[in-house]
C-alpha positions as CSV (number, residue, x, y, z in Angstrom):
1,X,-81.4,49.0,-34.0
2,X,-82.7,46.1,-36.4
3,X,-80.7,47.0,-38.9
4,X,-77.5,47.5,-37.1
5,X,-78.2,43.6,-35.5
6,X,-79.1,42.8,-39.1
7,X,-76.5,44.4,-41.2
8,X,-73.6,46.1,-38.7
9,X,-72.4,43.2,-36.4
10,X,-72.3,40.3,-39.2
11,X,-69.9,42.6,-41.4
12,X,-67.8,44.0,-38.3
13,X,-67.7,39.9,-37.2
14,X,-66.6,39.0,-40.8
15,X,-63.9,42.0,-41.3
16,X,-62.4,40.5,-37.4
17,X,-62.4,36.6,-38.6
18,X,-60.9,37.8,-42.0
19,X,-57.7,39.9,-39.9
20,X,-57.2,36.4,-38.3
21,X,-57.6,34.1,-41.3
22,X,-55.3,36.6,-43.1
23,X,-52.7,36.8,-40.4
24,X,-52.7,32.9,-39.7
25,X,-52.3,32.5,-44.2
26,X,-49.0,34.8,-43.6
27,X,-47.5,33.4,-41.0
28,X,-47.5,29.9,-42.1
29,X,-46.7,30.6,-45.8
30,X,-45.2,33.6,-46.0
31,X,-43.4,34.0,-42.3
32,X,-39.6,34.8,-42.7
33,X,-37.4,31.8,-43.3
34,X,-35.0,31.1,-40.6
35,X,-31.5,30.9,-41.9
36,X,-28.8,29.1,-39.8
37,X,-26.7,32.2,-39.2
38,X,-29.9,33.0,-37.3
39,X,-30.0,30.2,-35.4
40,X,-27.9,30.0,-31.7
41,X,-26.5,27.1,-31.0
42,X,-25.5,25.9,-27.3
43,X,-21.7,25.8,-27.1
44,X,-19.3,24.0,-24.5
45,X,-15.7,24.3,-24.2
46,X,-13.9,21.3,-22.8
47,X,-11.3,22.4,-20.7
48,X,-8.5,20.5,-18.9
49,X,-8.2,20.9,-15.5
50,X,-4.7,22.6,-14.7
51,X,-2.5,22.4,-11.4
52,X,0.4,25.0,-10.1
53,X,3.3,23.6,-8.6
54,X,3.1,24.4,-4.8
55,X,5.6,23.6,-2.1
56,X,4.1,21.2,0.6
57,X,5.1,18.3,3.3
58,X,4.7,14.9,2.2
59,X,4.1,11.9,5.1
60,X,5.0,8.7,3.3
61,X,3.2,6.2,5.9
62,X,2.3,2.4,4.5
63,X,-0.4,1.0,6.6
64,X,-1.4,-2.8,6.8
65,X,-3.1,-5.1,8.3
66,X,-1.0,-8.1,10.7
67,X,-2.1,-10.7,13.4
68,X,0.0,-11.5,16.3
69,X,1.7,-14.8,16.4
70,X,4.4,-16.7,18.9
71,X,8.4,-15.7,17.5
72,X,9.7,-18.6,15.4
73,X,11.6,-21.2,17.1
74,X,15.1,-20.9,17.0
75,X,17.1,-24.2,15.9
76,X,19.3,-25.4,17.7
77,X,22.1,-27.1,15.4
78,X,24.9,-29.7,15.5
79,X,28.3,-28.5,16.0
80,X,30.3,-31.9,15.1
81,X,29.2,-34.8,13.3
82,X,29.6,-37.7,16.2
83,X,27.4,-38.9,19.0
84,X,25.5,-37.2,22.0
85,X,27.5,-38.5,25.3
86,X,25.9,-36.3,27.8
87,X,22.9,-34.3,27.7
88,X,22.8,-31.7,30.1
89,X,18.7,-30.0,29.7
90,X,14.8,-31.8,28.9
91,X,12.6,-31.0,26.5
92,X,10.1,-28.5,27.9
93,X,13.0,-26.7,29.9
94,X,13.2,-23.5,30.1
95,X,17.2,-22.1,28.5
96,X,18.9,-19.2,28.7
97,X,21.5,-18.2,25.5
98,X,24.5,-19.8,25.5
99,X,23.8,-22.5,28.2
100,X,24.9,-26.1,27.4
101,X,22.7,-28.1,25.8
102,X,24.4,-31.3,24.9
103,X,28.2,-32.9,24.3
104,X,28.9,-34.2,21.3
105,X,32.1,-36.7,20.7
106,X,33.5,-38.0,17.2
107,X,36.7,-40.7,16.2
108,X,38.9,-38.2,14.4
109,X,42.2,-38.6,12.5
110,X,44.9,-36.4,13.9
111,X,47.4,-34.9,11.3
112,X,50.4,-37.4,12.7
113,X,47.7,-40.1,11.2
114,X,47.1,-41.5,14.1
115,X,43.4,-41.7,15.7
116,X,42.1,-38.8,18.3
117,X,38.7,-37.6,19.6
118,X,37.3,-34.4,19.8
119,X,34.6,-33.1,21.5
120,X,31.9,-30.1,21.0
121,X,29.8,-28.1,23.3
122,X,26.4,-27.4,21.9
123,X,25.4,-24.3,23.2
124,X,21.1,-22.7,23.4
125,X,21.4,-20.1,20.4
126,X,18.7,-18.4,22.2
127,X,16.8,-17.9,25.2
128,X,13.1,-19.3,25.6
129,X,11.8,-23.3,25.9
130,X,13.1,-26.1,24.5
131,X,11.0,-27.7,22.3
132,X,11.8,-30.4,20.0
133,X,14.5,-32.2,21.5
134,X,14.7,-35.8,21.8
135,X,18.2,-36.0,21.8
136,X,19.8,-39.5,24.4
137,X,22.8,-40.5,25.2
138,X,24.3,-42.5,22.6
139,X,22.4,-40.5,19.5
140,X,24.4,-39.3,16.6
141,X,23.9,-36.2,14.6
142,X,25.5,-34.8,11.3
143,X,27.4,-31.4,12.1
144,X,24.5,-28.6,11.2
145,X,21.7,-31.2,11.8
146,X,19.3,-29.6,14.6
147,X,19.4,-31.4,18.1
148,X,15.9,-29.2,19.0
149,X,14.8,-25.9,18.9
150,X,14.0,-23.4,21.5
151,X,11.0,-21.1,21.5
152,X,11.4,-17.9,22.5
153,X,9.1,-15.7,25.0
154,X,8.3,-13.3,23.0
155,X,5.8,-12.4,20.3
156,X,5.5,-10.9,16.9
157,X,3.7,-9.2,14.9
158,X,3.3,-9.9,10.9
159,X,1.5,-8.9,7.7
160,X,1.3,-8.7,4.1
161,X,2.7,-5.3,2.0
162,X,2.0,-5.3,-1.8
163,X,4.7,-5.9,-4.2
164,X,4.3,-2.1,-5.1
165,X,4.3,-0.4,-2.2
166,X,7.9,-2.0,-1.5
167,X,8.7,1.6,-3.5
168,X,7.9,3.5,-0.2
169,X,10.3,1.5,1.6
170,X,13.5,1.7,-0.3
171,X,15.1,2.6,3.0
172,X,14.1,0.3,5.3
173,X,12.6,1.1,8.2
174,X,13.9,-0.4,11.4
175,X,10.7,-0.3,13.2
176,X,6.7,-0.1,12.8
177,X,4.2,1.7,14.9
178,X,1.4,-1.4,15.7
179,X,-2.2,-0.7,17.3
180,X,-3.8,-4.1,18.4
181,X,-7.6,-4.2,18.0
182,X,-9.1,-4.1,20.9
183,X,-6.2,-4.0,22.6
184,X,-3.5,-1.7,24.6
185,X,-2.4,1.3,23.3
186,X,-0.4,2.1,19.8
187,X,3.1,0.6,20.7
188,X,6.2,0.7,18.6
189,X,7.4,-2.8,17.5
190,X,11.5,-3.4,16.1
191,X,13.6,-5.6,14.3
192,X,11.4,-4.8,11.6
193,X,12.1,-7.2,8.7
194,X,10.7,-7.9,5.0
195,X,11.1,-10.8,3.7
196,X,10.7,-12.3,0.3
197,X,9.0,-15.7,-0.7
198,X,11.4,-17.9,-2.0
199,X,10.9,-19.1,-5.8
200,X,8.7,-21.8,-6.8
201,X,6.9,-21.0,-3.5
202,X,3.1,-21.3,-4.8
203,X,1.6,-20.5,-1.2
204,X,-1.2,-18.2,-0.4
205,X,1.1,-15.8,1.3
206,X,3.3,-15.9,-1.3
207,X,0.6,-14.6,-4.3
208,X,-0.3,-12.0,-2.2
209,X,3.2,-9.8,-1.5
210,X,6.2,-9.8,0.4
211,X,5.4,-10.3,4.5
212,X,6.8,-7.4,7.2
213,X,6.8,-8.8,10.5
214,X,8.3,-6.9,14.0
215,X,9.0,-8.0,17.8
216,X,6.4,-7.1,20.2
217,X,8.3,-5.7,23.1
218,X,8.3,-7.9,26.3
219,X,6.0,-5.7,28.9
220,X,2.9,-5.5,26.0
221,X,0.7,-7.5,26.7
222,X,-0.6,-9.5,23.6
223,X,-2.2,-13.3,22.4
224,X,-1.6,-15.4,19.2
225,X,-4.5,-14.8,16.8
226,X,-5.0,-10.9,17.2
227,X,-5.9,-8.8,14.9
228,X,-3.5,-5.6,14.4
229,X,-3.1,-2.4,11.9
230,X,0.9,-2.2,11.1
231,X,1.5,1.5,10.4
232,X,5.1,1.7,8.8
233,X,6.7,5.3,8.6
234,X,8.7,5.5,5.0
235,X,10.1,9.1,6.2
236,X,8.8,12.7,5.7
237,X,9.6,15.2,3.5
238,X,8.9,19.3,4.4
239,X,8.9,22.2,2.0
240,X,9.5,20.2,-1.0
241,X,7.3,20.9,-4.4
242,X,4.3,18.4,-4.3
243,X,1.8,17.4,-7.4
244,X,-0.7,15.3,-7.1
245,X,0.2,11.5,-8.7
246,X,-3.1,11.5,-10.7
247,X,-1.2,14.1,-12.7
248,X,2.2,12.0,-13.3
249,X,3.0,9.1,-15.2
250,X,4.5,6.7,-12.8
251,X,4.6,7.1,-8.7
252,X,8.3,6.0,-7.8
253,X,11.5,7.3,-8.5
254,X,10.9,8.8,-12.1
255,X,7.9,10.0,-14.0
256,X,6.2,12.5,-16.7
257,X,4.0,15.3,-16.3
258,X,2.2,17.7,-19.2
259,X,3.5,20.8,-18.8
260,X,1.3,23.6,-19.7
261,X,3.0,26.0,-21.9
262,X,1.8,29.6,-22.0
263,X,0.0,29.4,-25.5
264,X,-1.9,26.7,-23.4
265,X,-0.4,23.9,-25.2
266,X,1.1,21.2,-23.2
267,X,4.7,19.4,-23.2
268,X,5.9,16.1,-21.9
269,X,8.2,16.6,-19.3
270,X,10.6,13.8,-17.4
271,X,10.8,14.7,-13.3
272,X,12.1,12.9,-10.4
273,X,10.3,11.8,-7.9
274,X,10.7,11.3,-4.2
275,X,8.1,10.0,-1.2
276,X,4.5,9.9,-1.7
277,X,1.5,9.7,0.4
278,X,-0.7,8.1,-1.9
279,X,-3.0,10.7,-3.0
280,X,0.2,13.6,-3.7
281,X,4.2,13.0,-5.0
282,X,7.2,14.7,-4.0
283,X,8.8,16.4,-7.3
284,X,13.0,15.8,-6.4
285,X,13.6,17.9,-10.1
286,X,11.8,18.9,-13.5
287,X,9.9,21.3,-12.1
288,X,9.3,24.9,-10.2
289,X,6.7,26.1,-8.0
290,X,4.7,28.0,-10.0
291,X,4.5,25.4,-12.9
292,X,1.6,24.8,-14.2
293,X,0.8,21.7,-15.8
294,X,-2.5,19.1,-16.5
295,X,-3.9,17.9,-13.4
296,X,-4.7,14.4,-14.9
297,X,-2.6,13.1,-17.4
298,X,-4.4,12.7,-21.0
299,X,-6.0,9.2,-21.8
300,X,-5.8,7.7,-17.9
301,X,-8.7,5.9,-16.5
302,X,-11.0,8.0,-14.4
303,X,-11.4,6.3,-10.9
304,X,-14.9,4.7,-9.8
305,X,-16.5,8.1,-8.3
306,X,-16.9,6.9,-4.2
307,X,-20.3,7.9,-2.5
308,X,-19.9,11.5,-0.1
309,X,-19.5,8.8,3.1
310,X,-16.4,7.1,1.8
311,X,-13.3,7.2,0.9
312,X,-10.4,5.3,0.0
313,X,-8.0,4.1,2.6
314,X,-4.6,2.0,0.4
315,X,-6.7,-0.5,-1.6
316,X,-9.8,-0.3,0.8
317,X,-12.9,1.5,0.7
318,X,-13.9,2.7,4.0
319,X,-17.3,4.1,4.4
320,X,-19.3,5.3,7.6
């Protein structure tokens, strides 16, 4: 047994750390050299996202904000240049259209050359309160001059539209739905207008867009100074090919696309374009259902990526 501890287990210790000293000399001098065929690399293939043509319905609604205001007075205006001799109505008084509102009397040269006087009726151009009107016997207006104005009994409803939405609205809708905030229910407002600032007009309102305004009908109930969402109906369009407008270049009336081609390959293609919703476009021609083409167009700016409890309403970001 002494020898074994003496002799045995030092030379069966010594052949175990020589394996290990051996094997650790090969593998870091004389390992196998790694080539770069050998190697794998990670790969990723970019890949544009595609869309297929589809047939859809497309809602072209333009929504705004508005405020509720008293109608514009109406003026009331001269109808001969001469002097007031009676005046049949006060200011304050409430007029009905056509009612006489004054008699006007002028020195006139009659085609013989001799020396006449005519007379004119002014006449209320609307029906609501006089306001303005300071008119006396013995004044004298130029014809077209106002006399007063009379305020009509009624109420409307305005806002602001963005230059570029006017696109929506080629044709002109007559009338607006209107929900007032905190008020009755949705009611539909008429006489619908859009009106344009006139040039050199450096106003607030003016920067900001063309104004829509509409008549609040006579049995809603409403005050000056509330608060309203104007929802405008620019017409619908069923079972018509739809894209979405993040894939064409332009939104109104004409526009590109990249058509996919089937080597995968794309194309510029013109199209025509109808209503849109603001999010998806109606295709009028250019393309068939079934197309495929990019579903962004190449180079555009990525929008601002919105958190998963928003989303974008027009140019607003609603969240909740």
């Amino acid at each position: 047994m002494g020898v074994a501890r003496r002799w045995v287990f030092p030379i069966i210790w010594m052949i175990i750390f020589g394996v290990i000293a051996a094997a650790l000399v090969k593998f870091a001098f004389f390992g196998d050299a790694l080539t770069a065929d050998s190697l794998e690399y990670p790969t990723v293939a970019i890949e544009e996202p595609h869309y297929e043509v589809v047939v859809g319905t497309i809602r072209n609604d333009v929504e705004l904000s508005g405020s509720i205001a008293a109608a514009t007075s109406v003026p009331i205006p001269a109808t001969l240049s001469g002097e007031v001799r009676e005046v049949a109505v006060s200011s304050g008084q409430s007029v009905k259209k056509g009612q006489e509102i004054l008699k006007l009397r002028a020195e006139v040269v009659n085609p013989d050359g001799t020396m006449g006087t005519q007379w004119k009726i002014v006449e209320a151009p609307a029906t609501g309160k006089l306001t303005d009107f300071t008119a006396l016997v013995g004044s004298t207006f130029q014809v077209g001059s106002p006399v007063g104005a009379i305020a009509p009994p009624s109420y409307i409803v305005s806002g602001t539209v963005p230059s570029e939405q006017l696109y929506r609205l080629v044709d002109r809708p007559k009338e607006a739905s209107v929900a007032i905030n905190g008020g009755p229910a949705p009611f539909t407002c008429t006489k619908l207008n859009i009106s344009f600032a006139e040039a050199g007009d450096a106003s607030a309102g003016a920067a900001s867009g063309p104004s829509v305004s509409c008549t609040v009908p006579s049995d809603v109930v409403v005050f000056p100074g509330l608060t309203a969402e104007i929802t405008i109906a620019g017409g619908i369009a069923e079972d018509v090919l739809v894209v979405p407008i993040t894939a064409v270049e332009g939104t109104a009336i004409s526009g590109n696309v990249y058509f996919v081609l089937p080597d995968g390959t794309t194309e510029l293609r013109e199209v025509t374009l109808g209503l849109n919703d603001g999010l998806n476009v109606e295709v009028v021609s250019g393309l068939e259902e079934g197309d495929t083409i990019l579903q962004f167009v190449p180079g555009a700016e990525a929008d601002e990526a919105l958190p998963d409890n928003c989303y974008q309403e027009n140019d607003e970001v609603v969240c909740f």
